[in-house]
N, C-alpha and C positions, 0 to 999 in steps of 0.2 A: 095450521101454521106450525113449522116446524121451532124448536128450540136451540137446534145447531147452530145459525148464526149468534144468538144471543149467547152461547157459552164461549164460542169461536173468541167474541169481542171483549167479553167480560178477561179470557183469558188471556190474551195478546195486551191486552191493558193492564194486567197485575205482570204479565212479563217486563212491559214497557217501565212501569212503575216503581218495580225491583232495580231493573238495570240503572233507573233513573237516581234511585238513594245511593246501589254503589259507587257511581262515578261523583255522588257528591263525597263520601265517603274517602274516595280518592283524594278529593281538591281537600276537604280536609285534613288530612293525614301528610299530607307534602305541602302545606300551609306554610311551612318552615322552610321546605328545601330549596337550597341555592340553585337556580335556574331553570326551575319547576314551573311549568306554564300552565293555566290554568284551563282544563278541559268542561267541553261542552256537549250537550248529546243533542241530535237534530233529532226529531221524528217526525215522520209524515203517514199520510193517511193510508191504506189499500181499498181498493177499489170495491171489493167484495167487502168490506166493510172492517173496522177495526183499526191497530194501529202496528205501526212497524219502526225500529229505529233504522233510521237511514244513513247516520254517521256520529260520529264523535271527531271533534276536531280540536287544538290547540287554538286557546285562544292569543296566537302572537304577531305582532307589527313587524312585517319583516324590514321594513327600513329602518327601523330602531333597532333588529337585530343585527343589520349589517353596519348604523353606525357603532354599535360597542364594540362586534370587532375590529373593527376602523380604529376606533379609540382607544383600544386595549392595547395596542402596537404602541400608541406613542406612549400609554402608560409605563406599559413593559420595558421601554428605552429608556423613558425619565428616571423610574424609580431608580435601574441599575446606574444611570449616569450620575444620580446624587450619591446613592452611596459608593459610589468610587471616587466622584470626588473629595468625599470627607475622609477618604484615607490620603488623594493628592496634598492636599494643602497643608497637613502636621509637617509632612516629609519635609516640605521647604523653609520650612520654618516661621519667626517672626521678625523683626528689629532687632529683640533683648535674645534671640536664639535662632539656631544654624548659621548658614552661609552667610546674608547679609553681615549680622552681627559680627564672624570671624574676619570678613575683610574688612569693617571697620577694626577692629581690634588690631588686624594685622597692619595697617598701614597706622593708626593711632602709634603702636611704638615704635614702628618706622623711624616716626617724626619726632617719636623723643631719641630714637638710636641720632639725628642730625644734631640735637643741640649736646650731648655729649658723647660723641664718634669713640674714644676711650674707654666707657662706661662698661666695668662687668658685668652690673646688674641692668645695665639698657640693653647690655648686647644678648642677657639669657635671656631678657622678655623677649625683646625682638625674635629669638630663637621656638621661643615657647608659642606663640600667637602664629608662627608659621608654620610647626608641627600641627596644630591648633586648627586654622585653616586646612591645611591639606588632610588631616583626617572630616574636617566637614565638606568637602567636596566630595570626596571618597565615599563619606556615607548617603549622603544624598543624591547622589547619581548614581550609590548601587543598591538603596533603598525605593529610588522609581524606576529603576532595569527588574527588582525581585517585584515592586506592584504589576508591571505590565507580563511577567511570567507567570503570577500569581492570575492574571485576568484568559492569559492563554488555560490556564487549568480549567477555570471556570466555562470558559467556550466550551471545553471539550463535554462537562456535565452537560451544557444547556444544548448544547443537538444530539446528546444522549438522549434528554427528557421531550425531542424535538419528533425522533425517532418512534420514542414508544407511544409516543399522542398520534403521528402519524399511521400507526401501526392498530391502533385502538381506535382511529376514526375508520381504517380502511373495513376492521372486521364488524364497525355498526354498521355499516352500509349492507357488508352482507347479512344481516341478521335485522335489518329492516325492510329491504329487499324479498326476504323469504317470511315475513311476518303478512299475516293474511285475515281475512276480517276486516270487520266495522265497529270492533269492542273498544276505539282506542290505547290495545294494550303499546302497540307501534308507539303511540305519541311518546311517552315516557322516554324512553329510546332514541328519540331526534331528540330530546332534549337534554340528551345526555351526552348525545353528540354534537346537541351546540354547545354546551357548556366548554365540549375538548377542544372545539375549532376556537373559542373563543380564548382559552389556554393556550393555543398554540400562536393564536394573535400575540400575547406577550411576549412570545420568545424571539419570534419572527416576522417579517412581511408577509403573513401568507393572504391569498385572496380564497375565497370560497364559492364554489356557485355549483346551482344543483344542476343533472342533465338531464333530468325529467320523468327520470325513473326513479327517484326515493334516493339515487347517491349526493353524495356531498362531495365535490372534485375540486381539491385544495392544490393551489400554486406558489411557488416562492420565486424570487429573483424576476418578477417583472413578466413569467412563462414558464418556468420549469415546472415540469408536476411533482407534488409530492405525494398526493394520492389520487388515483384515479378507480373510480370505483371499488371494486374489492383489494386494488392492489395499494400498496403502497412504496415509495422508493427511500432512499435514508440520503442525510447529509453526513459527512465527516469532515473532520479537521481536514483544510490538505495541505502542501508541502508551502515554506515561504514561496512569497513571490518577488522578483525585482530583485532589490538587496537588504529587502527586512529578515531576519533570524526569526519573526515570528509566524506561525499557519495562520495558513485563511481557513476560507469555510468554503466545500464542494458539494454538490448534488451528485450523487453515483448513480448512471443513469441505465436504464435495462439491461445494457449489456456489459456492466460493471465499469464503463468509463466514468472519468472524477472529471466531473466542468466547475468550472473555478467560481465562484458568485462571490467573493468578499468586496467585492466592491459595490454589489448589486444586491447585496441585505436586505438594505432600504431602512427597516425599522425593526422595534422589536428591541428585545435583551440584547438580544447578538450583536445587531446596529449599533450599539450603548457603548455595550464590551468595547466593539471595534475602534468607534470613535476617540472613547477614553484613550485606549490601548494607543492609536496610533497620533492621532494628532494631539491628544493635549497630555498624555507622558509623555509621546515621543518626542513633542515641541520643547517641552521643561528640561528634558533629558538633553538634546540637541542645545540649546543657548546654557546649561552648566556646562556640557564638554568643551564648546566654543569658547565660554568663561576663561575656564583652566588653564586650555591651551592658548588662549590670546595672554594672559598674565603671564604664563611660562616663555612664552617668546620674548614677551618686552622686559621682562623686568629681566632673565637669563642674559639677554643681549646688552642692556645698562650693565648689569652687576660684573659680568666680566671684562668691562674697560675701568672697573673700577680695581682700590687697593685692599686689605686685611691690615689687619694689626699685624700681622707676620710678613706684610711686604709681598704674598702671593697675589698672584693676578687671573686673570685669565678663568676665573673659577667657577661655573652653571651651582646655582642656587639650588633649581627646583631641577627635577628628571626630563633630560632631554624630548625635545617632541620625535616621535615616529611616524611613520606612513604606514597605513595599513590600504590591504587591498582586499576588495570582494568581486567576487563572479555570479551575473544575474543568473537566476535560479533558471530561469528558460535558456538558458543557453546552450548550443547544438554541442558545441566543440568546449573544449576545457582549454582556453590560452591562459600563460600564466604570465601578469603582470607583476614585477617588484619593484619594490618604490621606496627610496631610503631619503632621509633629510642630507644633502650635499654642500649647502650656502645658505644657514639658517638665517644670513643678512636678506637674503632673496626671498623666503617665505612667505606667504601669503593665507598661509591657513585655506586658503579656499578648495573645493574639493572636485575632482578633474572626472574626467570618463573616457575612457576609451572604447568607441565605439568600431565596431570591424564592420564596417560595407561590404566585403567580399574577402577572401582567405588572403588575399593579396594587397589587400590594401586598408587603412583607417584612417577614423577622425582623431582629432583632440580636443575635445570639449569642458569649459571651465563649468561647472554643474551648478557654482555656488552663482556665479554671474549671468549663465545661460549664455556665453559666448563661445563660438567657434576658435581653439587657440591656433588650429591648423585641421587641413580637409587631405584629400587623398592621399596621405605619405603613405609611398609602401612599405609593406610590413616583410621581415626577414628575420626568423627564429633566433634570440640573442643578441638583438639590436640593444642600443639605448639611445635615450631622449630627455634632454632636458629640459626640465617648467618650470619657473619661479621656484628654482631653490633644491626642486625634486628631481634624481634623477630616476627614469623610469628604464627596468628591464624588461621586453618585451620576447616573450619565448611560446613554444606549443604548450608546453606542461602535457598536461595528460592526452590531452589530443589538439591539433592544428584549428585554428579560429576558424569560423564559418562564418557567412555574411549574418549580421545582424546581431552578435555575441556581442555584450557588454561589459568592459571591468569600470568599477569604480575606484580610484583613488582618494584618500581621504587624509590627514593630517589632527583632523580633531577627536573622531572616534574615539572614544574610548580614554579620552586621556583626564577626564575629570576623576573615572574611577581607581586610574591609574597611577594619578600623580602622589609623586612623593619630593621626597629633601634629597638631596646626594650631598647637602654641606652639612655638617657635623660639628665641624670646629668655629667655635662664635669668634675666634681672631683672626679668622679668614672672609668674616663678613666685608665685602669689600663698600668700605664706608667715602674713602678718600680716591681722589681722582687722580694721584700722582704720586711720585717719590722722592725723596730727595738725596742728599749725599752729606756726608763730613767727610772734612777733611784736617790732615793735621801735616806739623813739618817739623823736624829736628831743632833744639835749640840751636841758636845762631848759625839757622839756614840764614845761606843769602837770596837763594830763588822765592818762587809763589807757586801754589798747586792749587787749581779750580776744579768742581766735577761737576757735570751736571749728567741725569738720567735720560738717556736718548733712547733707551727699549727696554720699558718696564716689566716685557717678558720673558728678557736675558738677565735681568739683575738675580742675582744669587744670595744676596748678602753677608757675601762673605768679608773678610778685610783684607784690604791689599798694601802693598809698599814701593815706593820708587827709592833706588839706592845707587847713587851715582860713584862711581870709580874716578883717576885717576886721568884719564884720556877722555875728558868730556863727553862720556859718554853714561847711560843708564840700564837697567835692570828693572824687570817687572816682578812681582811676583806674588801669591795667593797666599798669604799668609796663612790661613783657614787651613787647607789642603797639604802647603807645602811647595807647590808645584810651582814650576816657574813659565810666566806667560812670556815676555819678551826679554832680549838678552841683546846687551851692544848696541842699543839703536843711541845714535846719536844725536846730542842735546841742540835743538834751536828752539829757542826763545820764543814763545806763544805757540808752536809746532802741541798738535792734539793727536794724542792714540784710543783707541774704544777697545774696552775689556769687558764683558759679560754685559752690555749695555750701560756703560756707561765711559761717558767721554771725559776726559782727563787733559787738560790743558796744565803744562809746565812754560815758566815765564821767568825771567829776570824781576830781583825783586834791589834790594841793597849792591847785590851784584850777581854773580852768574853763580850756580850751583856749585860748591866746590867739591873732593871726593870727600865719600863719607857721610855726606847729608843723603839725609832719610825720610820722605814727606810718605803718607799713610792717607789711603780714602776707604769707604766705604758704602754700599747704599743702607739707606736708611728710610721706614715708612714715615710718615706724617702720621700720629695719633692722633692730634687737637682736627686732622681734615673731614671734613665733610662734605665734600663737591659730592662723590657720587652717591652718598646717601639722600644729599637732594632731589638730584635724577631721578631716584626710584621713588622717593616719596613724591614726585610730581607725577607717577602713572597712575595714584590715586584718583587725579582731575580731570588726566588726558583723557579725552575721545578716542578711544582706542577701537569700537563697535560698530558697530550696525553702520558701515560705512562712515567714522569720524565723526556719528551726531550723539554716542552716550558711555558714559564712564564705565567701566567694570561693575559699580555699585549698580548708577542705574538700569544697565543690561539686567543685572537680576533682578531688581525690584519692580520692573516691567513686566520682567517672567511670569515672578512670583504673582503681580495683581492682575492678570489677565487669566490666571487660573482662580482667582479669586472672584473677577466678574463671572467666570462662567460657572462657576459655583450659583454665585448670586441669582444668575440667568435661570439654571438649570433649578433650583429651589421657588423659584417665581412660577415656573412654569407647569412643574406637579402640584401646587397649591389650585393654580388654574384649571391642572387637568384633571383635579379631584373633584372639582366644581362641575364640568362637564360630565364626568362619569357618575354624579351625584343624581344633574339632571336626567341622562339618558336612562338608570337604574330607576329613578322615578315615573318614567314616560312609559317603560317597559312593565313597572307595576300595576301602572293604570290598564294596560291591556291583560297582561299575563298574569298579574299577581292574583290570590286568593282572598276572598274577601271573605271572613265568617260570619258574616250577618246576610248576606248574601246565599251563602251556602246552607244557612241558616232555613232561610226563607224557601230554598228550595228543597229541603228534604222535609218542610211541613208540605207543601204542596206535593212533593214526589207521596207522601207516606196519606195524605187525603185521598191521591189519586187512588192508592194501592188498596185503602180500605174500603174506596164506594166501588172498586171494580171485583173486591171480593163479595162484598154486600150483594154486586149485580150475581155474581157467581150461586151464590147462597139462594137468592131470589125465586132463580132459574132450576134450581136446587128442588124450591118448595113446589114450582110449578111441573116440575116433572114427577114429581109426588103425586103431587093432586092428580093427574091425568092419570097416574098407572093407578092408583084408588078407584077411581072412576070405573075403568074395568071392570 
């Protein structure tokens, strides 16, 4: 009987036994590390007798690895969606601060400017609360314009970090790929590259699946690849789309073309960013400038039918509204539309589009209503068009419209951050709805002289005189200036002449004017008046909004608590998805994690095995002694 099998076995069995302590070894020593799966050794028998490892495998649930990154996406979108909105919500303030607050304040001494229309110190509050207000419009509609530039930045990091993960999964694959054996060193390795895919879950929508050879071929946007096997491709910012000023997000794809995916994120940080970014700044952003501009039109259009302490009329409060125009980013041709305010009585705030069907011809679409204002007018370089108030220049500009080129016309844009005061002088506040006149007449006049104000935007206030001659006739003239307005016209009795806006009725009074009588008028404002001060304190109440169903006040206070729900929303729901990723980090410990009582238990048994197969070694040892002794 020979002893070579018996050494053969004893050896293969201290080999087996060895490899068997360092793999526990292993699982102990990554006990700790985050996303470290817990490895196993297979062994099976050989036929000639003995033992051999047959594998080493990961012990991991792959449907609990493909829910975490499943989950990790909506992780990665909630987290960044709460913290941006706890930057949204300061911005707008509260009741006792920002906007809300200043349009109460602003309309509060409004209402005290109506009970004393005279008052210096009602007319510098009233002054101050409106400086007041228009710096917190300003500030908070240029305070959520810098958060959502602030969120553009942040994109730009997070498919940087989108990039290098992509770039770090593509060169595990080939370095798993080329790993070779049954030592388990590979495993380590997938797990380092789940750990990335799982990373790159938070950032993005990406999906992952393997193609059966050891690679891991990750997708974003619903099909694009961002890595396939050894390769990998990259995202970047790309250019606005539509008529947003802000970038989306592109896939550059093998031949260096940029495909657009911002709308096709799905989930992830990015999706977060995006969301924040565009619907609920954009939204908050959009109903302040709406605000602004709706207060600017109504209250501009009351205040100048109204009077000042100085008798001025005619006078815009806040900074006139503008039209701006934008050019969809896709657009073939460069037309250039201009658009100015023409009939601010016409205005509509609403924001228009001109859309080109063909080089030849467009539409006219209300964008804020989604109506049709007019379909095939043809188009002709230098045209104009008038809409509710606006009138439109239609030209080539940089190059001639092509079908399906878009401009947008807008009224509101911009003008929250924009607005200011253009009135300065508190006695031009125009508080009073009218004017009136004195008048006066030479002692032992026989006539009567009446005035009353017929165009309070020709009154002057200057003082005037009638001074009747010799031949029944009269003289006008401007005291003020000097100058003389009428000369000779002849006296009848209730007979009316209009000087700088106002009418002037001479009459018989004791008896007819004789020469030498002197009667004197003048216009004069109403201080004690308060008509148009009421006016404006009633746009406090009016339905001015969202088609005539909410105040200015509550326009914003809608705003502001709909960003407040989604707060509440979005804080509900990472509580929840901590809970889930609690569980699934749980489910994943029960298969992958290390257990050292376990590990425990197997390096007594690995280190038993090692000693009775050195014992058998040793045995064999003695018995091969004995035989060559025997010799």
């Amino acid at each position: 009987m020979s002893l070579g099998p018996l050494m053969d076995n004893a050896r293969a069995g201290l080999t087996a036994a060895r490899f068997g302590m360092e793999l526990v070894g292993r699982n102990i020593a990554n006990a700790s590390t985050p996303g470290y799966s817990r490895q196993e050794v297979q062994f099976e028998s050989v036929s000639s007798g003995g033992v051999r490892t047959w594998s080493v495998r990961s012990m991991v649930d792959n449907f609990v690895q493909t829910r975490i990154a499943q989950e990790s996406q909506n992780q990665g979108r909630l987290d960044v969606e709460r913290r941006l909105l706890s930057e949204v919500s300061p911005v707008l303030g509260t009741t006792e601060t920002g906007l809300d607050a200043a349009l109460t304040q602003f309309f509060g001494a409004l209402s005290a400017l109506t009970a004393a229309p005279d008052g210096t110190e009602e007319r510098a509050q009233f002054m101050f609360r409106a400086e007041n207000l228009v710096t917190e419009f300003n500030t908070e509609a240029s305070n959520l314009d810098g958060l959502a530039r602030q969120i553009d930045g942040e994109m730009g990091v997070t498919v940087t970090q989108v990039n290098k993960i992509a770039a770090d999964i593509a060169n595990l694959n080939g370095v798993i790929s080329r790993a070779a054996g049954n030592d388990g060193a590979s495993n380590q390795i997938i797990d380092q590259r789940t750990d990335l895919v799982n990373q790159l879950a938070t950032l993005v929508d990406a999906r992952s699946f393997s193609d059966g050879q050891g690679n891991v071929n990750v997708f974003v946007a619903g099909g694009m690849p961002l890595v396939e096997g050894i390769n990998s491709y990259q995202l970047a910012l790309s250019g606005s789309s539509g008529y947003s000023s802000h970038p989306g997000v592109a896939v550059i794809g093998p031949s260096g073309e940029q495909l657009d995916i911002t709308q096709r994120v799905g989930n992830g940080a990015l999706a977060g960013m995006i969301r924040i970014r565009d619907d609920v700044i954009g939204g908050a952003l959009a109903d302040i400038e709406r605000i602004a501009a709706t207060l600017t039109l109504n209250f501009n259009r009351v205040h100048a039918q109204g009077y000042g302490l100085d008798g001025s009329t005619g006078n815009a409060f806040f900074s006139a509204l503008s039209a701006s125009t934008v050019n969809a980013a896709e657009n073939i041709g460069q037309p250039s539309v201009g658009a100015v305010v023409s009939d601010l009585a016409a205005v509509t705030l609403d924001d228009y589009e001109v859309v080109f069907t063909s080089p030849s011809q467009f539409d006219l679409l209300n964008a804020t209503q989604g109506t049709t204002v007019s379909s095939g007018t043809a188009y002709t370089s230098g045209m104009t068009l008038a809409v509710d108030g606006l009138t439109l220049t239609l030209s080539n500009g940089a190059s001639a419209p092509q079908a399906g080129d878009r401009v947008r016309v807008a009224t509101v844009a911009g003008h929250g951050r924009n607005l200011d005061m253009v009135l300065t002088n508190q006695d031009k506040v125009a508080a009073a709805t009218s004017l009136s006149t004195v008048t006066t007449a030479s002692a032992g006049a026989q006539g009567t002289i009446a005035a009353t104000v017929t165009d309070g935007t020709a009154v002057t206030f200057d003082s005037y005189d009638v001074t009747f001659n010799g031949s029944g006739q009269y003289s006008v003239r401007n005291v003020t200036t000097g100058a003389t307005l009428l000369s000779n016209v002849p006296y009848v009795s209730g007979a009316s002449f209009t000087v700088d806006g106002i009418q002037v009725t001479l009459a018989n009074g004791a008896g007819s004017p004789a020469a030498g009588e002197v009667y004197t008028f003048a216009g004069e404002a109403l201080p004690s008046a308060n008509g148009n001060a009421l006016a404006l304190s009633a746009l406090e109440t009016e339905k001015l909004m969202d088609g005539g169903t909410l105040t200015l006040a509550e326009k914003f206070a809608r705003s502001a608590s709909q960003v407040g729900v989604e707060q509440q929303s979005v804080d509900q729901a990472v509580d929840a998805q901590a809970l889930v990723m609690q569980a699934l980090d749980l489910r994943r410990a029960a298969v992958s994690g290390v257990s050292l009582d376990e590990e425990a238990a197997n390096l007594i048994k690995f280190q038993n095995t090692y000693q009775a197969t050195a014992r058998l070694i040793r045995v064999a040892d003695e018995m091969l002694q004995t035989i060559i002794n025997m010799v």
